[in-house]
Backbone bond lengths (Angstrom), bond angles and torsions (degrees), N, CA, C in turn:
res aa  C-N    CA-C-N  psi(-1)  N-CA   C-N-CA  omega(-1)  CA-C   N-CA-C  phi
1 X - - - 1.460 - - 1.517 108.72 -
2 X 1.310 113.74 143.37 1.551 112.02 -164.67 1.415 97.82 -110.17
3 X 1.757 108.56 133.84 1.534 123.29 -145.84 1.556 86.53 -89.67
4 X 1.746 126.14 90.27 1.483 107.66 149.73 1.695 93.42 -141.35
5 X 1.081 130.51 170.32 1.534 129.74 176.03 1.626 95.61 -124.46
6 X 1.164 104.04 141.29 1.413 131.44 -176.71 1.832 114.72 -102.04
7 X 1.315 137.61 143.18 1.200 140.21 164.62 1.477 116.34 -73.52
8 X 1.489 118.00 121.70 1.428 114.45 -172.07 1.708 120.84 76.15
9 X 1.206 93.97 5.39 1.795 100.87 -168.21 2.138 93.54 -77.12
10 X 0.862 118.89 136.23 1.640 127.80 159.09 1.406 130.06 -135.81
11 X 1.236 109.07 149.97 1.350 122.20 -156.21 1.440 113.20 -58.14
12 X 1.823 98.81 136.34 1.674 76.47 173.38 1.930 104.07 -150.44
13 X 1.160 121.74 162.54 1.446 125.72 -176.22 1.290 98.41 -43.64
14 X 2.055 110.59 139.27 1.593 101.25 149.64 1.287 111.18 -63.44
15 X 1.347 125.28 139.72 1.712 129.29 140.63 1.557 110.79 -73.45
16 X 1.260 126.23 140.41 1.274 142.46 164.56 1.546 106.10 -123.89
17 X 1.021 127.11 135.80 1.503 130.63 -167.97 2.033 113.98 -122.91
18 X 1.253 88.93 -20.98 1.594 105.29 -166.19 1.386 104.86 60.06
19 X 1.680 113.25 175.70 1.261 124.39 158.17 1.608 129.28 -39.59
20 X 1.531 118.16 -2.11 1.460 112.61 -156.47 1.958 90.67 -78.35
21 X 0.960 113.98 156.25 1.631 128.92 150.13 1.692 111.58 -46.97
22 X 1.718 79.93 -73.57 1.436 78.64 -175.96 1.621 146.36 -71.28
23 X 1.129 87.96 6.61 1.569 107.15 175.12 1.560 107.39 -82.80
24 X 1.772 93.22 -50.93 1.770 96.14 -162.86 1.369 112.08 -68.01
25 X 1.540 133.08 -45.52 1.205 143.64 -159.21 2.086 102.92 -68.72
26 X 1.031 108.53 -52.28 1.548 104.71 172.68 1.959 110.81 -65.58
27 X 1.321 101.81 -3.17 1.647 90.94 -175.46 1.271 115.19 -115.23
28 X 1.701 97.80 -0.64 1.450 120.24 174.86 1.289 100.11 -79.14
29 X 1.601 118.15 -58.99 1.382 132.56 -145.62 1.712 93.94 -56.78
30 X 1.507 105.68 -41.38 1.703 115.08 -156.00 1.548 78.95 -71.53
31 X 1.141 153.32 -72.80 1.403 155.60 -133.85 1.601 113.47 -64.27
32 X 1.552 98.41 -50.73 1.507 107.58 162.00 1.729 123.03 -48.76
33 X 1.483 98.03 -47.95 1.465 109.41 178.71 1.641 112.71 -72.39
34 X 1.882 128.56 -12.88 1.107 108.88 -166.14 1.816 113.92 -100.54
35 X 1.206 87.03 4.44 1.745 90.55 168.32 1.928 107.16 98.81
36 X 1.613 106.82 -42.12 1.235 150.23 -167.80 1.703 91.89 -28.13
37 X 1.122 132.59 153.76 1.605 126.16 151.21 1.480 98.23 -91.85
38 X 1.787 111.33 137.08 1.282 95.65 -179.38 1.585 105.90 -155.13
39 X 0.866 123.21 164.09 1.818 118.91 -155.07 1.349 110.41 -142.83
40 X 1.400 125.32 90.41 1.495 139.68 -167.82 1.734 99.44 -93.65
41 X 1.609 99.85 128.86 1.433 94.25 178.25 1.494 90.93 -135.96
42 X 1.612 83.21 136.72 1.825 109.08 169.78 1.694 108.33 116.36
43 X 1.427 104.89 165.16 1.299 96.20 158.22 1.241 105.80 92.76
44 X 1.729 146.05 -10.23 1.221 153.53 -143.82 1.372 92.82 -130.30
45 X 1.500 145.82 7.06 1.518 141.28 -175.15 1.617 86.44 -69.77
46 X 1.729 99.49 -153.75 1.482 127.83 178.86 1.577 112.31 -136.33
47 X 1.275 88.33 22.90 1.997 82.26 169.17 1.654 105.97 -133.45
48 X 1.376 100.35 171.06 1.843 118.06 -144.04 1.565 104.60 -57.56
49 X 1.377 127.38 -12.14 1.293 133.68 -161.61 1.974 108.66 -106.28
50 X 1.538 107.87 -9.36 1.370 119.28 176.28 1.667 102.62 -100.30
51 X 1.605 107.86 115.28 1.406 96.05 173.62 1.381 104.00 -145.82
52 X 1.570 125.98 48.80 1.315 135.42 150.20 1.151 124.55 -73.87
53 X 1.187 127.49 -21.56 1.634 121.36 173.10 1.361 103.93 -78.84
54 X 1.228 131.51 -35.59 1.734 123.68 170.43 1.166 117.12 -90.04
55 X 1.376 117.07 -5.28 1.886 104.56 158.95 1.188 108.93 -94.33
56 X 1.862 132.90 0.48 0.995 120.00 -179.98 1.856 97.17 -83.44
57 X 1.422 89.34 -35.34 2.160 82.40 170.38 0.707 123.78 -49.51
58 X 2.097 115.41 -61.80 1.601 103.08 -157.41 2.204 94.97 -69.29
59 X 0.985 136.85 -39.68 1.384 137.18 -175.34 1.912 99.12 -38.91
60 X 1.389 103.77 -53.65 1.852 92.11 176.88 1.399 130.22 -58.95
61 X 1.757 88.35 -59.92 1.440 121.45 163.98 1.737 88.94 96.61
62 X 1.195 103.36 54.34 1.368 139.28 169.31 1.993 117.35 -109.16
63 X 1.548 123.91 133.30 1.169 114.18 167.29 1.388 126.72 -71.13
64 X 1.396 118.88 155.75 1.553 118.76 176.66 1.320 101.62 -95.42
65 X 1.126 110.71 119.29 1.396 132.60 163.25 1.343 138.69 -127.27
66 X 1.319 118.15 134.34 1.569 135.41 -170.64 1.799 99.17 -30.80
67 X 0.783 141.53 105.00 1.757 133.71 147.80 1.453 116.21 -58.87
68 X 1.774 96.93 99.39 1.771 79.58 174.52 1.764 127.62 -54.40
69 X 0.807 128.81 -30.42 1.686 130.52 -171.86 1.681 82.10 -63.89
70 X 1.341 123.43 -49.56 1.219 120.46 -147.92 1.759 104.42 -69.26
71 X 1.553 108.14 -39.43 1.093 142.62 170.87 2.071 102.16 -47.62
72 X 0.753 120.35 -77.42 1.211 146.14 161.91 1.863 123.89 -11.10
73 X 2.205 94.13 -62.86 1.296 101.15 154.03 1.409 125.25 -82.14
74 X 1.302 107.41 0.96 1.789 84.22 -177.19 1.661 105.32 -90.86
75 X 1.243 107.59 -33.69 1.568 128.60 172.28 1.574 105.72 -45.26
76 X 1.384 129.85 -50.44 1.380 135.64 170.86 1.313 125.91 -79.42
77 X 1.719 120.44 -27.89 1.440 116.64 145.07 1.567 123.29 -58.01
78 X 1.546 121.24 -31.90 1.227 123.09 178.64 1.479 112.39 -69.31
79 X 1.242 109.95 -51.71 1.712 114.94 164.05 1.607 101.98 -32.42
80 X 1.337 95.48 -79.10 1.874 101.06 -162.54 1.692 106.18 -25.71
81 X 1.446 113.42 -48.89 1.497 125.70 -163.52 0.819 91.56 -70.64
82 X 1.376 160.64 -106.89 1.543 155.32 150.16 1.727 96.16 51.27
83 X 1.734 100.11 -90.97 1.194 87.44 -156.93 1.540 101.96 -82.66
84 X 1.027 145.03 -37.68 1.441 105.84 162.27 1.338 152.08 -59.42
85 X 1.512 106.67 30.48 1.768 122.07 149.28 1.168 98.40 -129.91
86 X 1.256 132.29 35.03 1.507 122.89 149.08 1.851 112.65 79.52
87 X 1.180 108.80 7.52 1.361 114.09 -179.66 1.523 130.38 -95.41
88 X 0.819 124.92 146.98 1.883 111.90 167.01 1.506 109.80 -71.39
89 X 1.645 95.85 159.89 1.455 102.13 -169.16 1.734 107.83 -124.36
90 X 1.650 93.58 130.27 1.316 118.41 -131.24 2.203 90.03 -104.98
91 X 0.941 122.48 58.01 1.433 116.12 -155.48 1.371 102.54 -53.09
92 X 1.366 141.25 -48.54 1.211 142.08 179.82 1.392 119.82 -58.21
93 X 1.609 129.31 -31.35 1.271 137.75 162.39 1.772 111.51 -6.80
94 X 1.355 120.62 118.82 1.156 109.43 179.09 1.890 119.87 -45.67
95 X 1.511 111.43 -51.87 1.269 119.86 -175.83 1.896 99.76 -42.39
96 X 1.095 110.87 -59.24 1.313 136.70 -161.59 1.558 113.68 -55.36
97 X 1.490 97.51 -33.37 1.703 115.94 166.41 1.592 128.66 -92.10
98 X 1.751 92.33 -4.81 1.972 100.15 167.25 1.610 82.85 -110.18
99 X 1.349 153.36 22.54 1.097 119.81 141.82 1.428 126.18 -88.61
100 X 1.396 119.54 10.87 1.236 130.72 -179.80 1.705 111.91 -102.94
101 X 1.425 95.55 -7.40 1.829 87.43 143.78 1.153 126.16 -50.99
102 X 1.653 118.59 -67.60 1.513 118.79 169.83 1.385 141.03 -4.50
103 X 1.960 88.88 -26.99 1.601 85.38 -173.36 1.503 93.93 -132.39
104 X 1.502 115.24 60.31 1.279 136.53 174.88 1.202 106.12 -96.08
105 X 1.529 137.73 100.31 1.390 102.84 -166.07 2.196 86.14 -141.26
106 X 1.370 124.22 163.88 1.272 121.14 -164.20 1.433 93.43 -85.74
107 X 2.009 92.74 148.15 1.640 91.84 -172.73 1.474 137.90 -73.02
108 X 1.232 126.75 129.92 1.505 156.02 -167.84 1.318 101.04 119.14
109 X 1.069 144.67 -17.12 1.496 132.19 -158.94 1.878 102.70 -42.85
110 X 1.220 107.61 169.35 1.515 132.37 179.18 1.823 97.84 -119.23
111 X 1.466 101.04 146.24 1.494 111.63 168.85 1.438 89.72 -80.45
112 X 1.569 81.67 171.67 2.044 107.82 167.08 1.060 81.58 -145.44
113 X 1.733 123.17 130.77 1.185 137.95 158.14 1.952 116.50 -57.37
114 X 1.712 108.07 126.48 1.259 111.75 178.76 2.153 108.62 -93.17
115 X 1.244 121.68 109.43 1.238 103.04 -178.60 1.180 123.92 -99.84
116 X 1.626 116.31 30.99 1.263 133.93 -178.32 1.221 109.00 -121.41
117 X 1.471 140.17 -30.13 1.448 130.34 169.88 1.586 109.95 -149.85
118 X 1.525 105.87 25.11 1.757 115.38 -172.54 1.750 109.58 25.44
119 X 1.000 116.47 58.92 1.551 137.80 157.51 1.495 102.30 -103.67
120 X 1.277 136.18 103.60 1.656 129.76 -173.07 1.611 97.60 -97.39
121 X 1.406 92.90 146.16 1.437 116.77 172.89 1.955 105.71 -82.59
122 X 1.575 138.79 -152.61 1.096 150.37 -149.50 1.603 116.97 -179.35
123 X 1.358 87.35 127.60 1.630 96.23 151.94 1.016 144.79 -141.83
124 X 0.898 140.64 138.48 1.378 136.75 -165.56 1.797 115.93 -115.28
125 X 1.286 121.30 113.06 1.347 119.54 -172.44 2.115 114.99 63.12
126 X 1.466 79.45 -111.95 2.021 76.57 173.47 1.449 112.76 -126.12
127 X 1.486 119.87 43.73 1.356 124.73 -167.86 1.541 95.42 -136.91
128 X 1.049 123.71 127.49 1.763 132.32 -164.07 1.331 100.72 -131.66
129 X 1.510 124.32 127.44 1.584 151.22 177.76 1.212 109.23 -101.72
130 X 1.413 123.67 106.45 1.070 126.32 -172.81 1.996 106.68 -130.45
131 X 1.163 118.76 151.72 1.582 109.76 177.21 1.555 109.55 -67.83
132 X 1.364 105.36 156.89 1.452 113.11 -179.45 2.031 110.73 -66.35
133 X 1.217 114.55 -35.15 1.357 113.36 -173.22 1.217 98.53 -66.89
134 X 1.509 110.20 125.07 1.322 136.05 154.22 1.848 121.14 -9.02
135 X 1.771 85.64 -77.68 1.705 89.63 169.69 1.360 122.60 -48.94
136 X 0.719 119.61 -21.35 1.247 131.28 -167.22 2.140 105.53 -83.92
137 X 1.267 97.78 -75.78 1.028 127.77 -170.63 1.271 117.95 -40.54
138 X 1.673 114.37 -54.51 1.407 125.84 172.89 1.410 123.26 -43.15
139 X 1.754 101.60 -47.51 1.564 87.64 -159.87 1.960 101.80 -90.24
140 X 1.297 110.96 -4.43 1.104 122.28 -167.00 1.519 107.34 -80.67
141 X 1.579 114.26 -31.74 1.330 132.10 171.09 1.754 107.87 -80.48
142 X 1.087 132.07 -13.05 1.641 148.26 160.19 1.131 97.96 -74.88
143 X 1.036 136.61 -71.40 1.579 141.40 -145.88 1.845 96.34 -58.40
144 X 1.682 91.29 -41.50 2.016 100.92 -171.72 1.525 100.95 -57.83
145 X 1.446 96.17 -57.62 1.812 114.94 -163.52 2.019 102.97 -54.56
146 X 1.545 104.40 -43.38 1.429 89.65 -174.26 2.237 104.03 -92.81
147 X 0.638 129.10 -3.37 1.698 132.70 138.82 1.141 155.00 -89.06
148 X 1.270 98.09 7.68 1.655 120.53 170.37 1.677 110.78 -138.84
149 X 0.954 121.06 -31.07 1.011 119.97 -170.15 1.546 128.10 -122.36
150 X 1.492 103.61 6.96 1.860 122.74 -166.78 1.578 91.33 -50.63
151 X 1.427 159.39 -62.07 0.951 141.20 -101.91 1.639 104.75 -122.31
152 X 2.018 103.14 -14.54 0.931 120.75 133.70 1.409 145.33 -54.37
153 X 1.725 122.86 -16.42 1.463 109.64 -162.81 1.995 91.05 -103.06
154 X 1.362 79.69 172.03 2.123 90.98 -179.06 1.387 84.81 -78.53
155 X 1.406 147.99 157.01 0.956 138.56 156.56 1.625 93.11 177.68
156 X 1.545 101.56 127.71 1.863 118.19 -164.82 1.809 87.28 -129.56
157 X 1.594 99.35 154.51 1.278 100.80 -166.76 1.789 104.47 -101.72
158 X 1.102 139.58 149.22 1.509 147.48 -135.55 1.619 101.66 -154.01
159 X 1.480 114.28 117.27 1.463 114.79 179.12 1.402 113.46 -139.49
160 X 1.384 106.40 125.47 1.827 115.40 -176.04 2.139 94.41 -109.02
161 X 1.258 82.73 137.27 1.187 107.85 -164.35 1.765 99.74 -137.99
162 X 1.511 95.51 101.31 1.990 94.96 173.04 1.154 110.50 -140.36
163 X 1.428 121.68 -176.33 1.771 143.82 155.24 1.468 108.46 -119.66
164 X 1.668 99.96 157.42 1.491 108.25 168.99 2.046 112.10 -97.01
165 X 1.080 89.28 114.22 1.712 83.25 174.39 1.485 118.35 -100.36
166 X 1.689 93.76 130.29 1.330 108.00 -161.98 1.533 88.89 -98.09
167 X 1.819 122.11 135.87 1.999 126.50 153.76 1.385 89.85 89.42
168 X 1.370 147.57 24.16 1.086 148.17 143.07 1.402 138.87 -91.74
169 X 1.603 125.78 126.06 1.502 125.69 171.11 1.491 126.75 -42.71
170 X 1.455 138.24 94.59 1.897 96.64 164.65 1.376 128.34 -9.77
171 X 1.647 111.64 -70.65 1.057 141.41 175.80 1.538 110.07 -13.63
172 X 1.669 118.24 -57.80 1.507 133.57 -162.77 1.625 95.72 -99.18
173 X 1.245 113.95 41.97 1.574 97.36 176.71 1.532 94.83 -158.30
174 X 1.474 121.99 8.61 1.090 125.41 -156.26 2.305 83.81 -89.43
175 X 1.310 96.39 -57.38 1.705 99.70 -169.82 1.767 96.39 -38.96
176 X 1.520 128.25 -67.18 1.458 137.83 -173.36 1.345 88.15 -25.73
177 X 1.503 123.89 -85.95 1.749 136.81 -162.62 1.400 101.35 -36.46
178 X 1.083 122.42 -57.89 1.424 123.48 -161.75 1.280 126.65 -77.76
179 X 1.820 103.79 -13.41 1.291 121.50 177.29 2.214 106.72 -86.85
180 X 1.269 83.03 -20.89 1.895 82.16 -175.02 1.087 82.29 -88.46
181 X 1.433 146.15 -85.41 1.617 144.35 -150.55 1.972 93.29 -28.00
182 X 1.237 118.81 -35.13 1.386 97.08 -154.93 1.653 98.93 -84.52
183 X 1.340 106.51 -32.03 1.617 133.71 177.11 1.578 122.21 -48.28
184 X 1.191 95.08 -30.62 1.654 102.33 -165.09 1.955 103.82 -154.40
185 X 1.695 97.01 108.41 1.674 104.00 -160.67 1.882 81.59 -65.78
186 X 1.741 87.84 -175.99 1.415 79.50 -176.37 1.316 137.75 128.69
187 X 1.024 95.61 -64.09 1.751 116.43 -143.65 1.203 114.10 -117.05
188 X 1.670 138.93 179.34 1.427 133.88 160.54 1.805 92.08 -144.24
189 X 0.777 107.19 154.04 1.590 130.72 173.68 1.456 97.16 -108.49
190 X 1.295 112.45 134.99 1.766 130.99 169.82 1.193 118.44 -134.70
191 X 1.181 104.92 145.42 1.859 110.55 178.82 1.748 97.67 -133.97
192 X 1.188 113.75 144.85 1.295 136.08 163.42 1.358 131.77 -138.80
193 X 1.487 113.17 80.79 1.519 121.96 -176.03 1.443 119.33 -99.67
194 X 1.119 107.84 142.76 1.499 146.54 -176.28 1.112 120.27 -68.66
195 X 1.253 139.22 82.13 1.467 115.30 -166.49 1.703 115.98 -121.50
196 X 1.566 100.15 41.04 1.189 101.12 163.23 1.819 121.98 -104.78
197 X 1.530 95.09 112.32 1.088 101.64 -169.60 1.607 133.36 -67.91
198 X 1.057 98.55 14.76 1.688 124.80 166.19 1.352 123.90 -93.79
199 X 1.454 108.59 -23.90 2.064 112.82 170.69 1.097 87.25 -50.20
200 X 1.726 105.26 153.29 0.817 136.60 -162.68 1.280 109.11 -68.86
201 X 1.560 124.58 -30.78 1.357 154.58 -151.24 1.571 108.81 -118.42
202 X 1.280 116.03 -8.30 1.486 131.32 165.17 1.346 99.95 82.41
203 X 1.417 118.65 -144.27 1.412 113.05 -165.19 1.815 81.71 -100.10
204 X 1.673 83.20 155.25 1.741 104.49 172.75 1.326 109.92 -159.01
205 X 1.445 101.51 -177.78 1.730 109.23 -167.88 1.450 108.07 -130.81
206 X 1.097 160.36 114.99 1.620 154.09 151.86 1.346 90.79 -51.31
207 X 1.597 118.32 134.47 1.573 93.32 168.15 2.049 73.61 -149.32
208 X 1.751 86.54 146.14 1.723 91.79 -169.05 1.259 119.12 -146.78
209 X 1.297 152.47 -138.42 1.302 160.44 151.25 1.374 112.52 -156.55
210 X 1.373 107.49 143.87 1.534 118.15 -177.64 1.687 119.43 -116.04
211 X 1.206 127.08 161.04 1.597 124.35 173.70 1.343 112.63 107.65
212 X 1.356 115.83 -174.30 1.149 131.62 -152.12 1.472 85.73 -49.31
213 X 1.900 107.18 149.20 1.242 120.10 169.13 1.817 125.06 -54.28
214 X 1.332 113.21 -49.74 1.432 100.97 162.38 1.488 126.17 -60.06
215 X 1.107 103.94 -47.66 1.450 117.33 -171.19 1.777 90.10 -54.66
216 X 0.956 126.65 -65.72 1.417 117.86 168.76 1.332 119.45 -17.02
217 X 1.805 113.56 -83.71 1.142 108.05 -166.20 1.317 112.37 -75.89
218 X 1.086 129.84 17.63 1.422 128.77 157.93 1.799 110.10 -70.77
219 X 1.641 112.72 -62.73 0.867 150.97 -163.92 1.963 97.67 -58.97
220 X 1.545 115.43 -60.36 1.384 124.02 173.27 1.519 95.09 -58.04
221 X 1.256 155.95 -41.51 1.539 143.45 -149.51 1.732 82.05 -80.80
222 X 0.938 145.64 -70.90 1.424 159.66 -179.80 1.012 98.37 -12.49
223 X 1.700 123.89 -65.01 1.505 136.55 -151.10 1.490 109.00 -73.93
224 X 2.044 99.56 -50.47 1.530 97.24 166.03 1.433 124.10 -38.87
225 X 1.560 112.05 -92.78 1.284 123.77 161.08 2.110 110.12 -8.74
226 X 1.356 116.65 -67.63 1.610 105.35 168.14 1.377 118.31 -48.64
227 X 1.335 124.04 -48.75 1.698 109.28 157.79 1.156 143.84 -41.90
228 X 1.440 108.66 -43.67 1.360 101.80 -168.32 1.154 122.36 -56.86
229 X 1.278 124.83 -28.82 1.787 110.92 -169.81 1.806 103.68 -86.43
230 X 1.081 115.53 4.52 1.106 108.13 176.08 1.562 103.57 -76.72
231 X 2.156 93.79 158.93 1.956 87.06 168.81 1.605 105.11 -104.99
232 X 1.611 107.50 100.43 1.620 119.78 -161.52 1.312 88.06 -155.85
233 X 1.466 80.98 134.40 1.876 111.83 -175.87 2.272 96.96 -79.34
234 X 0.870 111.46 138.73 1.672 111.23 -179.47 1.842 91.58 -110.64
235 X 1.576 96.27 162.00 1.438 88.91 163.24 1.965 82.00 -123.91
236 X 1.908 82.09 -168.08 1.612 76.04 -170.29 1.639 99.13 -92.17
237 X 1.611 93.90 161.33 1.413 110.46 179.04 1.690 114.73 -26.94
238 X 1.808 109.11 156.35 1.367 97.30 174.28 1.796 73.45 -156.28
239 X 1.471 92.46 144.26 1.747 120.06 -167.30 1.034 104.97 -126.64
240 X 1.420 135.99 113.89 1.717 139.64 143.18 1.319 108.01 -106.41
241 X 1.833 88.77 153.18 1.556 96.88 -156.80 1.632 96.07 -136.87
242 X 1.349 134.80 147.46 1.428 126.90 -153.94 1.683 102.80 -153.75
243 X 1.438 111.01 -179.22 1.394 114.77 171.47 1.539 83.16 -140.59
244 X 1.277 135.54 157.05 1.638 145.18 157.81 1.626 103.69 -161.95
245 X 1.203 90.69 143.89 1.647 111.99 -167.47 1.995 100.26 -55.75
246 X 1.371 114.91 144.30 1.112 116.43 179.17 1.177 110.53 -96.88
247 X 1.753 128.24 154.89 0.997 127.82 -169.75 1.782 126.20 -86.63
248 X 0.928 103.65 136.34 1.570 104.02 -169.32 1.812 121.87 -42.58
């Protein structure tokens, strides 16, 4: 299951359809017709046992047709393979000309970029074809969710804000942390020290705060100010900045 949460999204049965025709094409037809956003994986290869790209036809009652883009990447994934076994690349090769099924897809469809073997999956309207392998699948089902659907997902913005302290205990920095966590809702204080005394830089500490962006820099002014009277080397600030799904 691919980790993003959606607004208005509700739960619903897996369907599994198997390889049959007749299973997939009536469960297509309903899917097309239910408005639903919905994300079918598998079944989109080029051998005799994949037959979602032609039940996604007869279900429209749309033709299957070559996608040039689609056309395009498989031709340049086939290259790649080529030369990485050292061979020439044979485009007419029978094998080479049933892999251009793959990018048979019913007419209007949209690519979905593949960033694991640029073989693209399809969509059509609000129903997205994606391959059954996992690797595959996840980021290809991300790629949909954050370009079609961004404005749909829960997603709150999250900022860690730290220094590295150089000649300092964990131990003596533990009261500071525990005194902002109580200071400023919100937030978490983190430390990550090093204690191999061979870095180059000897032993040190990342020490930071996490959460909402204000609440942060509220939270980081605290930490400064708790440093300073210490005798501790700082490095300069270091800022990451994020999106993660918010909690229900």
């Amino acid at each position: 299951m691919y980790g993003r949460a959606l607004c208005r999204a509700r739960p619903c049965p897996m369907l599994a359809a198997g390889d049959e025709s007749s299973m997939i094409t009536p469960l297509l037809r309903d899917t097309f017709a239910s408005g639903d956003i919905v994300f079918s994986c598998g079944g989109i290869g080029a051998t005799p046992d994949d037959h979602t790209r032609q039940c996604a036809d007869a279900a429209l009652g749309r033709p299957l047709l070559l996608h040039p883009g689609a056309r395009d990447l498989i031709v340049e994934r086939m290259r790649d393979v080529a030369a990485e076994q050292g061979l020439p690349f044979e485009p007419q090769r029978a094998d080479n000309m049933r892999r251009l099924n793959m990018g048979m897809f019913p007419k209007g469809a949209a690519l979905i970029p593949n960033p694991y073997n640029k073989i693209p999956g399809f969509s059509v309207d609000h129903v997205h074809f994606v391959p059954g392998f996992p690797v595959m699948a996840c980021a290809m089902i991300g790629w949909v969710l954050d370009h079609h659907y961004a404005a749909q997902q829960r997603v709150q913005a999250r900022t860690e804000r730290s220094v590295t302290v150089f000649g300092s205990m964990e131990a003596t920095l533990v009261p500071l942390m525990q005194d902002i966590e109580r200071r400023v809702a919100d937030i978490k204080v983190f430390s990550l020290h090093c204690v191999d005394s061979q870095h180059r830089h000897g032993r040190h500490i990342e020490l930071g705060v996490k959460g909402p962006p204000m609440a942060v820099d509220e939270a980081f002014a605290l930490l400064r100010v708790g440093l300073a009277p210490l005798p501790a080397k700082l490095s300069p600030e270091l800022v990451r900045n994020r999106l993660e799904n918010a909690p229900d």
